[in-house]
C-alpha positions as CSV (number, residue, x, y, z in Angstrom):
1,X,61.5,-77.1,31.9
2,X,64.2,-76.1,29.9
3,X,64.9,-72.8,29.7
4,X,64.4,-71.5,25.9
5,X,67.4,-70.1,24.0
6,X,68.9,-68.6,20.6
7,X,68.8,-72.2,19.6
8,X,65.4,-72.2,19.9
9,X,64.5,-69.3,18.3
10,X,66.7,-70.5,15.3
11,X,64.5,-73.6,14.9
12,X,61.4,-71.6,15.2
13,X,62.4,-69.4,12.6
14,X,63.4,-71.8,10.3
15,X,60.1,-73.6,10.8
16,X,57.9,-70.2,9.8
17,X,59.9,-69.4,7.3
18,X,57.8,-69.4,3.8
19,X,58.7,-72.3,1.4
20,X,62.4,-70.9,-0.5
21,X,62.7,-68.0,2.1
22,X,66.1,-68.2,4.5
23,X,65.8,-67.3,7.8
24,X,67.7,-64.4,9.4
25,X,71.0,-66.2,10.9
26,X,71.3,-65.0,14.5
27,X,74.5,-63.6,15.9
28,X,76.0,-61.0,17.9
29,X,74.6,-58.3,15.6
30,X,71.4,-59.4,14.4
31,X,70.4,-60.5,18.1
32,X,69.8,-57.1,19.0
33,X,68.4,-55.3,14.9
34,X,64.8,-54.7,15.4
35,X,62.5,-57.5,13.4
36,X,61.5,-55.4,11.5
37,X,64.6,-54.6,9.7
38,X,65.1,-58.0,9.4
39,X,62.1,-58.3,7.6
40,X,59.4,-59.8,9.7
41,X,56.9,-58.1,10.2
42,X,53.7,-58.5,13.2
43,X,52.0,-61.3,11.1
44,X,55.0,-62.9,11.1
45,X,56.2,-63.0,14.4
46,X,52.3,-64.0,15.4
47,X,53.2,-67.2,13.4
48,X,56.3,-67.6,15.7
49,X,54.6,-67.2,18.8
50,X,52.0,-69.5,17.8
51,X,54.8,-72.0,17.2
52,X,55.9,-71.5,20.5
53,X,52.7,-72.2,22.1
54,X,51.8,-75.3,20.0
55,X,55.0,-76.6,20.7
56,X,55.6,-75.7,24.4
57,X,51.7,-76.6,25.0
58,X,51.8,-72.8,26.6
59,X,48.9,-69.6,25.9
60,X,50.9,-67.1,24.6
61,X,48.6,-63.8,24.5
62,X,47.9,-62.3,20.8
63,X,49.7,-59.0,21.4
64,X,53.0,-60.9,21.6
65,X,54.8,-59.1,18.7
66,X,54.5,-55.7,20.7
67,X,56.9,-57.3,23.2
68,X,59.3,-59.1,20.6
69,X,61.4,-56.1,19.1
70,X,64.1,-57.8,18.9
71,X,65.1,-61.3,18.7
72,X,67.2,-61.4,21.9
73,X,64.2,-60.2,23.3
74,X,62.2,-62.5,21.6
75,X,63.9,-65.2,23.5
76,X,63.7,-63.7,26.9
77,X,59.7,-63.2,26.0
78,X,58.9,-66.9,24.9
79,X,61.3,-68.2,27.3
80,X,59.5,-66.0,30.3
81,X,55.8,-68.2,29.5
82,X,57.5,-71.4,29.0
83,X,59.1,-71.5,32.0
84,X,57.4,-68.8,34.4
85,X,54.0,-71.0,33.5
86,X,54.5,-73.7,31.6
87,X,57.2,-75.1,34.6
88,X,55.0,-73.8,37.6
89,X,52.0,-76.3,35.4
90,X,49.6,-73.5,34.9
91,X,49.1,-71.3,31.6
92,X,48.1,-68.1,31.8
93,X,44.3,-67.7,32.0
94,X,42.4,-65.6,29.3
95,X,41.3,-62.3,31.0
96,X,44.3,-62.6,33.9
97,X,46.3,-59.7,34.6
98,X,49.9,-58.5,32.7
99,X,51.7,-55.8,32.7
100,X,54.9,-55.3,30.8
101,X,56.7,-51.9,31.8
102,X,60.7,-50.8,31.1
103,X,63.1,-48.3,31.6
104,X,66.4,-47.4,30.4
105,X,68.8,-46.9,33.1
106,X,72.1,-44.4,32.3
107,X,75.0,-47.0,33.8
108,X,76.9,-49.9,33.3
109,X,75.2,-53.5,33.3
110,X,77.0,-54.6,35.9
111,X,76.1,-51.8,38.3
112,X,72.3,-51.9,37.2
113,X,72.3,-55.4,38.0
114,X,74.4,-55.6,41.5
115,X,71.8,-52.7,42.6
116,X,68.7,-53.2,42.2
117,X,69.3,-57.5,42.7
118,X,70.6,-56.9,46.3
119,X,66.9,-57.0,48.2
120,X,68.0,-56.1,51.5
121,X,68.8,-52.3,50.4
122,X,65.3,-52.5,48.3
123,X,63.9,-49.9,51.5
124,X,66.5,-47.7,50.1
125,X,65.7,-48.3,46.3
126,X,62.0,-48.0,46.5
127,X,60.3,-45.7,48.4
128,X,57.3,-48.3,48.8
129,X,58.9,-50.8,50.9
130,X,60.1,-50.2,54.6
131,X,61.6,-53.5,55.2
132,X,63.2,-56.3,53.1
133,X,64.1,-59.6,55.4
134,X,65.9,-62.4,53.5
135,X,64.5,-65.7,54.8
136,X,66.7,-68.2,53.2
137,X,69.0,-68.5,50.4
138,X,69.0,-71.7,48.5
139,X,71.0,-72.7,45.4
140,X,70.3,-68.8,44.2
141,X,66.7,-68.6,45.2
142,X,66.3,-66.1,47.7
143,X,63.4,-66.5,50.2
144,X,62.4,-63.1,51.8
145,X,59.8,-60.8,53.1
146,X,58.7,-57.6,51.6
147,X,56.6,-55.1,54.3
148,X,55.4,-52.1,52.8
149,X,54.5,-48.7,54.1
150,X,50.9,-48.0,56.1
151,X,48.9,-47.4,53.7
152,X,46.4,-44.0,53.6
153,X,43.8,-46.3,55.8
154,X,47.3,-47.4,58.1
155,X,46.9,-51.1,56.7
156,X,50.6,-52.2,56.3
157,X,50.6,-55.3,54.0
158,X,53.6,-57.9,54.0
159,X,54.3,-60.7,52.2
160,X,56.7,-63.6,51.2
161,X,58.5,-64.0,47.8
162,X,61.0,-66.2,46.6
163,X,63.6,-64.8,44.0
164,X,65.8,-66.3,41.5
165,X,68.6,-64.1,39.2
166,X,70.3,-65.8,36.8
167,X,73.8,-63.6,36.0
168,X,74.6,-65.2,32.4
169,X,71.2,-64.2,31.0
170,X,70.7,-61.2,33.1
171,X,67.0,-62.2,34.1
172,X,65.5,-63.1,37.3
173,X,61.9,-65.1,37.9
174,X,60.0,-64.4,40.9
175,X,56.5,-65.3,43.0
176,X,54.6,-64.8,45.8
177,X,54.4,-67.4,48.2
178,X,52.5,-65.6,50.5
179,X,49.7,-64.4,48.0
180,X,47.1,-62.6,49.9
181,X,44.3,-61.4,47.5
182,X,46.1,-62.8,44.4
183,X,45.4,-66.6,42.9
184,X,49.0,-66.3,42.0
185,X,51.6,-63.6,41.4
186,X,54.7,-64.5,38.9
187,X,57.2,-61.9,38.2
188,X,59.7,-61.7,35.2
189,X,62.6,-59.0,35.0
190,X,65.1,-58.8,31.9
191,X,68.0,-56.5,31.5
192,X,69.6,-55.3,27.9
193,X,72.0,-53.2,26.8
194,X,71.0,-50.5,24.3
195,X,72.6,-47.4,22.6
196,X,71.3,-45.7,25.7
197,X,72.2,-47.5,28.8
198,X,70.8,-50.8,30.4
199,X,67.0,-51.3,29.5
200,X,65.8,-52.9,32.6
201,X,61.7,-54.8,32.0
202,X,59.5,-55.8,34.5
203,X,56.4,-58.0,33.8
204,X,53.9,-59.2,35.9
205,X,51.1,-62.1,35.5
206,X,48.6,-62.6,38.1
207,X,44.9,-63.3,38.9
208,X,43.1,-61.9,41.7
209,X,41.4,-63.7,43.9
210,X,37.1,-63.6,43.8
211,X,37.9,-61.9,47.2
212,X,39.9,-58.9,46.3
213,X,38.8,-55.3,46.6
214,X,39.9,-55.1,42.9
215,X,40.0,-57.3,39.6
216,X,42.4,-58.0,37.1
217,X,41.8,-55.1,35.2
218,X,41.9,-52.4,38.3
219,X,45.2,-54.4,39.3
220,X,46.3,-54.2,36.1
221,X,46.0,-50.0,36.1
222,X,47.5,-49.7,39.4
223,X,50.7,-51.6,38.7
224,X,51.4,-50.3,35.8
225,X,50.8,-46.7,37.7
226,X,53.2,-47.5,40.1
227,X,56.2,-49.4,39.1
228,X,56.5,-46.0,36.3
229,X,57.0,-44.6,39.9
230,X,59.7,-46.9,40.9
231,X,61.0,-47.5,37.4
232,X,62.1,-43.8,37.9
233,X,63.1,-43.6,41.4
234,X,65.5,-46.4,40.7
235,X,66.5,-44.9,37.4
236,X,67.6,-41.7,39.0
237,X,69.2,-43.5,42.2
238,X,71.3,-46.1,40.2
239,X,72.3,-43.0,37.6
240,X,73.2,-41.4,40.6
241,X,75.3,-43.9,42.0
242,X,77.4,-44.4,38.5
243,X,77.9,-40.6,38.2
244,X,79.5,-41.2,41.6
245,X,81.7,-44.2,41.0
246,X,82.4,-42.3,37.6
247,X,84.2,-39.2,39.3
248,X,85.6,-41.3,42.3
């Protein structure tokens, strides 16, 4: 499917806009103002992702407008369902698993980016994973296998996902192939710059399968427990590393 753009947001918001009311013109500026300084306020952007979802035939879950703070995030959001479900030809499923967790990283864009997209030095980025082996690489999807550290029972689980970044909007979509207890896995990541640095998000939609030790919602509480932990770690390594290049 096609991937969902400013463009798209601009028709959307000309279509909920009230009868005599003109819609915010998107640029450079107003991309990043928060909505609500724009004047739209949660009802309002509930009517824009219910446009969305008639219209892209996707479920888009009701607490949208806590994740559309901005309209360039707005199109990252909406374009992150239509494509991570809508093009893989499954919506989400009412009561699956989300999460939705972001940092703001100290450093340049550029050096966020190159960092924590190069896979093979993930075993030095995370402190979950002991090995990263890239399978294949194939018109930018990267094919590779994750193992992780023993666990406290020594169980070391491993797994295969397949990766693709996209540079120009600074976004990457991911899976697992391999899916072990989960139905499905589908990742999202988005970086923006703010006053602050880089805000780099991670979201996650899943199902487990009938079989797993856990459901949804103990999935659900233990990955949003632990990527804060490697949200930080990475914050503090890749703040690190443009201190050094900084003073080099």
């Amino acid at each position: 499917m096609a991937q969902f753009t400013v463009d798209d947001l601009r028709r959307i918001l000309r279509e909920s806009a009230a009868p005599g009311e003109t819609p915010t013109d998107l640029d450079e500026e107003t991309l990043d103002a928060d909505f609500s300084d724009l004047g739209y306020d949660s009802l309002a952007l509930l009517e824009m992702a219910g446009l969305v979802q008639r219209e892209y035939g996707v479920r888009i879950p009701d607490d949208a407008p806590g994740f559309l703070q901005t309209p360039r995030a707005a199109v990252a959001y909406f374009d992150g369902w239509v494509n991570g479900h809508a093009a893989a030809g499954t919506a989400p499923e009412p009561g699956a698993g989300h999460t939705d967790n972001a940092v703001v990283i100290d450093a340049p864009l550029q050096l966020v980016w190159e960092l924590t997209n190069d896979v093979e030095s993930w075993p030095q980025l995370f402190d979950e994973y002991a090995s990263a082996e890239i399978l294949s690489r194939d018109n930018g999807t990267i094919t590779f296998r994750l193992t992780m550290h023993p666990d406290e029972q020594g169980q070391t689980w491993s797994w295969v996902s397949e990766r693709t970044p996209d540079p120009g909007s600074h976004t990457v979509r991911a899976r697992r192939i391999e899916t072990g207890p989960f139905e499905r896995m589908d990742i999202f990541w988005e970086y923006a710059e703010v006053p602050d640095g880089v805000r780099m998000r991670w979201v996650q939609d899943f199902h487990m399968k009938p079989t797993a030790p856990v459901d949804d919602a103990g999935m659900t509480e233990h990955l949003n427990r632990t990527t804060k932990v490697q949200m930080q770690l990475i914050k503090d390594k890749v703040e690190a590393a443009a201190r050094a290049a900084a003073s080099a």
